[in-house]
N, C-alpha and C positions, 0 to 999 in steps of 0.2 A: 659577897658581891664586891664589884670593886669598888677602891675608897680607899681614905686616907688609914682606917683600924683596918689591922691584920685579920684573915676569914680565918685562915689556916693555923691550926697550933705546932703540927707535926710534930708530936712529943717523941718518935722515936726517928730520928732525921737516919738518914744512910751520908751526908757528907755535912761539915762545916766550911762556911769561907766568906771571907768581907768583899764588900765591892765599896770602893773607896775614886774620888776625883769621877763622878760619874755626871755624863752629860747626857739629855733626853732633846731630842730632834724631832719634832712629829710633823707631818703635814697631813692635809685631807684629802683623800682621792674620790674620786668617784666609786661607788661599791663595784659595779661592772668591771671595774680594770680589777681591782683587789678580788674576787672571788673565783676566780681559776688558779687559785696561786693556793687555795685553802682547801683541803680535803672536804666533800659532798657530806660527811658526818657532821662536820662543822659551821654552825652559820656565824655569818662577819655578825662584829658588834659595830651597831654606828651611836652616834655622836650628831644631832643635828642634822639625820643622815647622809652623813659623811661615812666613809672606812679611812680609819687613821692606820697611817707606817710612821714605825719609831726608828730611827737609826740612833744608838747606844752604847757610846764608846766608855770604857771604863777600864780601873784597874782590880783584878782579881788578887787578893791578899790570901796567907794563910788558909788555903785549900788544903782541906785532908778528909779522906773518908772517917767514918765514926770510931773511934777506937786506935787510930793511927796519929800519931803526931802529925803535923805540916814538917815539910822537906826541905830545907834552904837550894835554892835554883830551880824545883820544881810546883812548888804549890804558892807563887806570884807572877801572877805575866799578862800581860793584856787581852784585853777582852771587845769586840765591837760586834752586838745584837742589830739585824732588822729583825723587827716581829710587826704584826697587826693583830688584830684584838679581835674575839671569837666569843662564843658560848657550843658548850660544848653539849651531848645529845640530852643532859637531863636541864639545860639551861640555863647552868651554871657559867659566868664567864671567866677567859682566861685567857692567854698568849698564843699565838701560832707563831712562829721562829721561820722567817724566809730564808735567812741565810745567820751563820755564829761566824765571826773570823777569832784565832785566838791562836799567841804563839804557847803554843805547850802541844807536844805529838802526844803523848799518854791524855791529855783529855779529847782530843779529835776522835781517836781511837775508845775512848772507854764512852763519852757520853753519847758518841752514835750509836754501838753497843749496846748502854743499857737506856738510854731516855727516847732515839729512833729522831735525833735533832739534827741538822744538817750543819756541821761542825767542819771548817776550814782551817788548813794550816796557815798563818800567817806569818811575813816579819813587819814586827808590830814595835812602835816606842810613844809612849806615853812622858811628856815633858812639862815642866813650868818654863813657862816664858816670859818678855817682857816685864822683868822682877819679882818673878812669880805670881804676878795678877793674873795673868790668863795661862790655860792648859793646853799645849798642840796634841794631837792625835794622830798618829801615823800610824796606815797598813797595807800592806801588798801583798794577795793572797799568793802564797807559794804554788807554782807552777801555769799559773794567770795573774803574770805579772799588771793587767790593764784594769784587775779589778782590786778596787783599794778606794783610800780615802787619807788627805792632808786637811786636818780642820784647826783652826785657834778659837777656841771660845773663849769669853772671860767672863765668870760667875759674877751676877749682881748680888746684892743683898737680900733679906732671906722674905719667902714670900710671909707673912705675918698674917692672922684671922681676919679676916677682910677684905684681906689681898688675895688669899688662895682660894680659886673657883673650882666648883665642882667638876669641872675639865681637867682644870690642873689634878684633882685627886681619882677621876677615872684613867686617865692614861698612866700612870706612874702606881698608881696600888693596883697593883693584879699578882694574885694569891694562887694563881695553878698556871701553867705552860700545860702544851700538849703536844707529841710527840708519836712516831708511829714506828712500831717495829715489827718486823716479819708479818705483816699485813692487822696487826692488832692494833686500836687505838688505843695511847697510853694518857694518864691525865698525872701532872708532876706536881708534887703540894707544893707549896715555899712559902716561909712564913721570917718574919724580920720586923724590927721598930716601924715605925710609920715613917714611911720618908720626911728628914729633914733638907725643904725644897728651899731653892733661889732662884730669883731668874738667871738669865745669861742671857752674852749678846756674841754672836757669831761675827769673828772679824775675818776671818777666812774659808772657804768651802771649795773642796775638790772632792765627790766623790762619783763613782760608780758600781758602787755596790748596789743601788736600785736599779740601773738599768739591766745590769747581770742577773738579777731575777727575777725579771721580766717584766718590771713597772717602766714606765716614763718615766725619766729623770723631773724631780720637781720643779714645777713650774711657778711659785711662791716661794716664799719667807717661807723658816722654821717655826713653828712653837720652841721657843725651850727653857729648858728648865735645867738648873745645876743642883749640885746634891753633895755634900764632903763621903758622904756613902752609910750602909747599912751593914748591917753581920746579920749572918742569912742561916737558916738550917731548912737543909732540901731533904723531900718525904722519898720512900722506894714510890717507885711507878706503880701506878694502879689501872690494870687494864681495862677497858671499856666495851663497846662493839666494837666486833670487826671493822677494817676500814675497808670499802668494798669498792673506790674507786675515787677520785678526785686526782689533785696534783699538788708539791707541794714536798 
């Protein structure tokens, strides 16, 4: 379930890769807006009943399938997740991915292919700024240049026992994504350290990557959360039921 300890062991992973200077954006929507966007297999996981969207910008380090080295110029390059949060049909919970933006063509191409994630080519730069206290985040998906995001965030100090709420450890520990391919529901393990969380404080925000897939732009403050990052091993895709109709 999710939570701060790992569900998933995925002892034999099909890839390695770090996500490293990672930042968590959540806000709360109304579930109504949020469940036309999720496949009918899938029910929203709320929160207060709330449906939570993360926006997820990061850097992806040392990517290589199992058995392969990582590639200098191909396996690090930025990375910015929306997802919302799900349980899936045996009520397990997990991720649903509204949109991936990421500069790398071979993962746009291979993770739609084999996970069924909606993977965008982006130009993406990921920076320290202001003496390296705080991270910018830039990206403009290639070929819709009006969808994209400029953010500055600057990680606070780290959240300590006390301080981290059960909030904080259901949005940020989620052990499966799900994904749909050739009309199959797919469920994707992932398994990594427990996130080591901070907060962060948002000194700049431009995006439009929630209203390009079909939410209101937010209308609050962010939750967020910063993170120096984790080393990840992703499971092969395990098919589910058919997915017989939703969107998403």
């Amino acid at each position: 379930m999710a939570g701060r300890n790992p569900e998933e062991s995925v002892p034999v992973p099909v890839a390695h890769q770090g996500w490293r200077r990672v930042t968590f954006l959540h806000w709360a929507y109304e579930p109504d807006l949020v469940r036309p966007l999720v496949p009918t297999e899938l029910d929203l996981d709320l929160a207060d009943g709330s449906a939570w969207v993360s926006l997820t910008p990061f850097d992806v380090v040392g990517f290589r399938p199992v058995g392969l080295p990582a590639l200098p110029g191909l396996s690090s390059f930025p990375e910015t997740n929306l997802r919302t949060y799900v349980r899936g049909p045996d009520g397990r919970d997990g991720l649903w991915f509204l949109s991936l933006e990421v500069e790398s063509a071979p993962t746009v191409a291979g993770a739609r292919i084999a996970y069924g994630v909606p993977y965008h080519l982006a130009k993406m730069q990921v920076e320290e700024v202001d003496e390296g206290t705080a991270v910018r985040y830039r990206s403009t998906r290639v070929g819709a240049e009006e969808v994209g995001h400029d953010l500055v965030v600057r990680p606070l100090g780290p959240l300590i026992d006390g301080e981290r709420t059960p909030l904080d450890d259901w949005l940020t520990g989620r052990w499966r994504a799900y994904g749909r391919r050739a009309g199959m529901l797919l469920e994707v393990p992932v398994a990594h350290q427990p996130w080591p969380l901070a907060g962060g404080k948002v000194e700049a925000i431009h995006e439009t990557i929630t209203s390009a897939a079909g939410l209101a732009p937010p209308s609050e403050p962010p939750l967020v959360h910063t993170s120096p990052g984790v080393d990840v091993r992703l499971g092969p895709p395990r098919p589910l039921t058919p997915a017989g109709g939703g969107s998403g």
